[in-house]
C-alpha positions as CSV (number, residue, x, y, z in Angstrom):
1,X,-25.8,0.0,52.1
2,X,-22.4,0.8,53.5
3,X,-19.7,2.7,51.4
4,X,-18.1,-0.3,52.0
5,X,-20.3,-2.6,50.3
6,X,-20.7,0.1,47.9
7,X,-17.1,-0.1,46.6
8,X,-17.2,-4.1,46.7
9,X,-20.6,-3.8,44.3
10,X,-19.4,-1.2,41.9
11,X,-15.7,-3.2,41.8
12,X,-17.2,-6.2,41.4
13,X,-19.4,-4.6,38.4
14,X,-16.5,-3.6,36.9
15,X,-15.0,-6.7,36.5
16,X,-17.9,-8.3,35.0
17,X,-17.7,-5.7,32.2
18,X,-14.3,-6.0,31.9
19,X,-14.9,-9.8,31.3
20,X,-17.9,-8.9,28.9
21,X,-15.5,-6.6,27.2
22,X,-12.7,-9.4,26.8
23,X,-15.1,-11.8,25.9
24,X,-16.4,-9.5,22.8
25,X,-13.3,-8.7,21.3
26,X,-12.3,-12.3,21.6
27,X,-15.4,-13.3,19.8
28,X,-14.5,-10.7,17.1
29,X,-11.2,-11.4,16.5
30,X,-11.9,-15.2,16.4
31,X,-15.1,-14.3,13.8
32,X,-12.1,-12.3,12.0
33,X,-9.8,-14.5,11.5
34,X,-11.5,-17.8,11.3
35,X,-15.0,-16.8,10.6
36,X,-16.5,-18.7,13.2
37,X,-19.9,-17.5,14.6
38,X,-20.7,-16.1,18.2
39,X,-21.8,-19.5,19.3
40,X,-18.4,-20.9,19.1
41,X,-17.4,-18.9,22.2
42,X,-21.2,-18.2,24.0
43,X,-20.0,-20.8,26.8
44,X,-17.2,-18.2,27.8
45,X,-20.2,-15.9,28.7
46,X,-20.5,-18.1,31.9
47,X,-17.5,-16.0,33.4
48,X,-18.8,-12.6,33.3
49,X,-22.7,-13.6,34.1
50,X,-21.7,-15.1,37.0
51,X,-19.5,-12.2,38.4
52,X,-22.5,-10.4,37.0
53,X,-24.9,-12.3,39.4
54,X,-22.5,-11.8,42.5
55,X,-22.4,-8.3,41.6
56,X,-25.9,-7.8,41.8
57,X,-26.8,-9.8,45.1
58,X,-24.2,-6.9,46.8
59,X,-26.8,-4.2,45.6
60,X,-28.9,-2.9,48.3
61,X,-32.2,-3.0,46.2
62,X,-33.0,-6.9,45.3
63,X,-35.7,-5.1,41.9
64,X,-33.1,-2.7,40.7
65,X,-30.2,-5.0,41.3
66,X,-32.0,-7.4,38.9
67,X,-33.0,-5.2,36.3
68,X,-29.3,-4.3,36.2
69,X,-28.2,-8.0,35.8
70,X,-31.4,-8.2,33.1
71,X,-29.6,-5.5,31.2
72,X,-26.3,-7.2,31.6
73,X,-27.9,-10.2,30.2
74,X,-29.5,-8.7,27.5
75,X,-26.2,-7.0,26.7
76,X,-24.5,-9.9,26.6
77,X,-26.2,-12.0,24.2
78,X,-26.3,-8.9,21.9
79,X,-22.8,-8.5,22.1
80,X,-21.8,-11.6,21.5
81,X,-24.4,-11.8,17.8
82,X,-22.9,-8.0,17.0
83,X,-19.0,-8.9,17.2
84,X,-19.7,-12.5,15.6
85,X,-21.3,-10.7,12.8
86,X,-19.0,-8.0,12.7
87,X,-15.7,-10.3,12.7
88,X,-17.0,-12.5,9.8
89,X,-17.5,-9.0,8.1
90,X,-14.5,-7.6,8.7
91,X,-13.1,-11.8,7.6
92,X,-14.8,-11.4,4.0
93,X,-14.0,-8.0,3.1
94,X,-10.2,-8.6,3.8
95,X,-10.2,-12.1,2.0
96,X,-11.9,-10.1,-0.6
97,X,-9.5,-7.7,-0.7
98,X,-6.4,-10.1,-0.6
99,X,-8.5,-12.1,-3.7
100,X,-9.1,-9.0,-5.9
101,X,-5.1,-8.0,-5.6
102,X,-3.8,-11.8,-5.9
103,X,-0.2,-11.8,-7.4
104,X,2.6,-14.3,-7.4
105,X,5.0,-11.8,-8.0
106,X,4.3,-9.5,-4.6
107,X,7.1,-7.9,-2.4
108,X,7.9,-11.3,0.0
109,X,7.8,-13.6,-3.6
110,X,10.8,-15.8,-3.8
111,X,10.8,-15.3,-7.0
112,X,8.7,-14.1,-10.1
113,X,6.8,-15.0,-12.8
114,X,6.3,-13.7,-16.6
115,X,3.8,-10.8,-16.6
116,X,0.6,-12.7,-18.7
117,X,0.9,-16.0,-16.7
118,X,0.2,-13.7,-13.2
119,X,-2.2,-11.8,-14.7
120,X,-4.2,-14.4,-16.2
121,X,-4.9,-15.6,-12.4
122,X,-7.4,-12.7,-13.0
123,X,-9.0,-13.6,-16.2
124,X,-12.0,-15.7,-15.0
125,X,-14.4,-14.0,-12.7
126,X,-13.7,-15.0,-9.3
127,X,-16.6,-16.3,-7.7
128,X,-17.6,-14.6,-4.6
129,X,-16.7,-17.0,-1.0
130,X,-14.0,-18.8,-2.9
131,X,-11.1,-16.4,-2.6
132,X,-7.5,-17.2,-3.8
133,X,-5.1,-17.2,-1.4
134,X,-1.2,-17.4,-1.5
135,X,0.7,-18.6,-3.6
136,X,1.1,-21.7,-2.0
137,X,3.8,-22.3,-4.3
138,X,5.4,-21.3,-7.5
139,X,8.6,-22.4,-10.4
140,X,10.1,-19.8,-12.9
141,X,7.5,-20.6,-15.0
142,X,3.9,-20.6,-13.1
143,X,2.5,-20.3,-9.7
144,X,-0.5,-22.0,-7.5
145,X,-3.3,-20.1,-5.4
146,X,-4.8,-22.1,-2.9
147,X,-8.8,-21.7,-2.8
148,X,-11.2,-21.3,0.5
149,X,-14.0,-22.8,0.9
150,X,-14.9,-26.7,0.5
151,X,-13.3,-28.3,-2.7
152,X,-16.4,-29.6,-3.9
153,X,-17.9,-26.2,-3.8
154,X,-15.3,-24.4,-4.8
155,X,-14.0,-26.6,-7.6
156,X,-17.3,-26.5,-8.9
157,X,-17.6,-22.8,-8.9
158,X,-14.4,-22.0,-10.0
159,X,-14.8,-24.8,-13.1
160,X,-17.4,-22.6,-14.3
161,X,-15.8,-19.5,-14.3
162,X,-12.6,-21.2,-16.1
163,X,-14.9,-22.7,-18.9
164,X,-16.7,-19.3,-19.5
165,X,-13.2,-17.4,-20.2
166,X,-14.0,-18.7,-24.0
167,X,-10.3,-20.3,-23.7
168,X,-9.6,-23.3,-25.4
169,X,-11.0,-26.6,-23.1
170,X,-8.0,-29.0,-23.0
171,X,-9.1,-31.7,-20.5
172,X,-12.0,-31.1,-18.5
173,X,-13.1,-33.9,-15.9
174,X,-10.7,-34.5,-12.5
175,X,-8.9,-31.6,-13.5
176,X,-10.1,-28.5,-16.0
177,X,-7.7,-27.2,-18.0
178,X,-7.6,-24.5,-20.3
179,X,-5.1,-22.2,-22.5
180,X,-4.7,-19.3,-24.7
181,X,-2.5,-17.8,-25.9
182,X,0.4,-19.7,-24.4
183,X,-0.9,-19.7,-20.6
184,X,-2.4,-22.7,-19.4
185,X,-4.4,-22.9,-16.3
186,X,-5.5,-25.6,-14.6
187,X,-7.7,-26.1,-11.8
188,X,-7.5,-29.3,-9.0
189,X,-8.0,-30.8,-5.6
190,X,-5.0,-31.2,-3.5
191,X,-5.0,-32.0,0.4
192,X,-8.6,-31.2,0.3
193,X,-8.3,-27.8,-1.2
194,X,-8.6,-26.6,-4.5
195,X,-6.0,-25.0,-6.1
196,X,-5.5,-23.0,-9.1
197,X,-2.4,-23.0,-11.1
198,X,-1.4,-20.6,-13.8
199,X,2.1,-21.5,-16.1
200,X,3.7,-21.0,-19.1
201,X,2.2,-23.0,-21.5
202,X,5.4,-25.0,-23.0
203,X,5.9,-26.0,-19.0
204,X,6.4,-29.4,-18.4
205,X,4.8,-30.6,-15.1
206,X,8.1,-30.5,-12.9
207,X,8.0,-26.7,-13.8
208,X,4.6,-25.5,-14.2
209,X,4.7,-24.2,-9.7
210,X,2.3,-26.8,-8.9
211,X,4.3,-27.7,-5.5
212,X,7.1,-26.9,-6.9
213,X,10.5,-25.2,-5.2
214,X,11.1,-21.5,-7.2
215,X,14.9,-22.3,-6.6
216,X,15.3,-25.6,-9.2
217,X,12.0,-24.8,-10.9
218,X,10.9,-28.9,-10.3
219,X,8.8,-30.1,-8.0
220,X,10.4,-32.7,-5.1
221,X,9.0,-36.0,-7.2
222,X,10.6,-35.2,-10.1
């Protein structure tokens, strides 16, 4: 082979692993943030194989220029499974996170709420996949955490955890709904999410944060 060809090969090479290398932190930061799998983007892989396969036909040996592009192959398609699964790890343990330390009354907060009406966001167990997220919106008197996961699944799981607090049951059905202690909470579907609202008790429901704007403590229908 001449040096020239040489250098085209090796260059070539190295784009196709740049490529790959593109390709898998796209894959992971896409896993991250939305947790979707390494399939989602496996049709991107086209890109670097086929650099890949030019690369290889430059190589001066037809067996060990295809045992490379074999290992790049190989590479590849383990690449692509390892940052998928590593992005939706790195997705769940910082939902997690953002779940265990939920507060409406965090540094960015327009406003804040009383002390027991946050905290009781905390009260029933959280079941693990269905994260609060948030708030989504919030009054002087309560405050609403938005829920991943499907709302059938996650209503249902978070409707369990609510009616095993021990809390009094005050409606239970479309909507679950219990209080202690002059907190209510109250769990619904809304847009196709669940949400979970905590509020002062004696709230009416144009000041309990369900949708509501913290500056006039009423939400826009009322």
């Amino acid at each position: 082979m001449s040096p020239a060809r040489r250098a085209v090969a090796v260059a070539t090479w190295s784009v196709a692993s740049a490529l790959l290398a593109l390709l898998l932190v796209t894959t992971w930061g896409v896993a991250s943030e939305y947790g979707s799998g390494a399939g989602d983007l496996a049709a991107f892989a086209v890109l670097p194989l086929v650099v890949a396969v030019v690369a290889a036909g430059l190589g001066s040996s037809p067996r060990t220029s295809m045992a490379v592009l074999a290992g790049f192959v190989a590479v590849t398609v383990a690449g692509l499974v390892v940052s998928g699964e590593l992005g939706q790890r790195d997705r769940v343990a910082r939902l997690a996170a953002q779940d265990a330390t939920f507060t409406c009354n965090g540094p960015s907060a327009e406003g804040t709420v009383p002390g027991d009406v946050d905290a009781a966001f905390h009260v029933p167990a959280h079941p693990g996949g269905y994260w609060l997220y948030g708030p989504v919106s919030s009054s002087r008197f309560g405050c609403t955490a938005a829920i991943h996961g499907p709302a059938d699944a996650s209503f249902a799981a978070w409707r369990a955890s609510l009616l095993a607090t021990g809390w009094e049951v005050a409606r239970d059905d479309t909507e679950v709904v219990v209080r202690k202690g002059g907190v209510r909470l109250t769990l619904y579907v809304q847009g196709g999410l669940s949400m979970l609202n905590t509020t002062d008790d004696g709230a009416g429901a144009c000041e309990d944060g369900r949708s509501a704007s913290y500056a006039t403590g009423q939400v826009g229908a009322c």
